[in-house]
N, C-alpha and C positions, 0 to 999 in steps of 0.2 A: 555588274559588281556594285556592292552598296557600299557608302559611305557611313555607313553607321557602324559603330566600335560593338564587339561584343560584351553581352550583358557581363557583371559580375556572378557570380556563382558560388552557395555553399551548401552545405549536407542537411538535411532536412533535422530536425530533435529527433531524437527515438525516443517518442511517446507513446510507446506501442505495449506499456503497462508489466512492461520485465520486470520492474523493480520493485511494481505491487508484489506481482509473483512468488518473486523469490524472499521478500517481504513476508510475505502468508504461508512461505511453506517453510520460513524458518518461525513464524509462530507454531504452523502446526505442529512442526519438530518439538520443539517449547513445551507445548501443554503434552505432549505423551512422555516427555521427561520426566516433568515434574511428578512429585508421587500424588499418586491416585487420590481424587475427591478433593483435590487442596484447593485453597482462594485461587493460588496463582494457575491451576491449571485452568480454571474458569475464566481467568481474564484472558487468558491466551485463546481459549475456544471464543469470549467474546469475538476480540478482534478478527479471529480468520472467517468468523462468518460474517461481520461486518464487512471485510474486504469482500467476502465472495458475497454478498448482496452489490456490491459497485460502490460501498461506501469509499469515502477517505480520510485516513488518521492524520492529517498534514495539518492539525492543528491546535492553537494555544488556548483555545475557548473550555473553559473548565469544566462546564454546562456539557458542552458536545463531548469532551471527554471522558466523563460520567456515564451521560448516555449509551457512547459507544461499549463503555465497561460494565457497564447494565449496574452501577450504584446506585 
């Protein structure tokens, strides 16, 4: 028998990228909403192919948020 105390223990993060997911499928909901040929459906298809290349939107950078909106 060991004299050593059990470790502590807790739940790993779920970063297993659900919340891009659901993220990208409510952009892509978004841009078939919106009427046909409009700025905003554009920026919304930006975005979900931005996610579906691996990108990430998590940010305050003006420059990157441009980019990702293709301005």
């Amino acid at each position: 028998m060991s004299n050593q105390r059990a470790g502590k223990t807790h739940r790993a993060a779920a970063s297993d990228g659900l919340g891009e997911m659901k993220l990208r499928n409510f952009f892509r909901t978004c841009a078939r909403v919106v009427e046909e040929e409009s700025d905003a459906q554009f920026y919304f298809e930006q975005l979900v192919d931005h996610i579906n290349n691996g990108g990430n939107i998590s940010t305050d950078d003006p420059v990157a948020i441009r980019r990702i909106l293709g301005v």
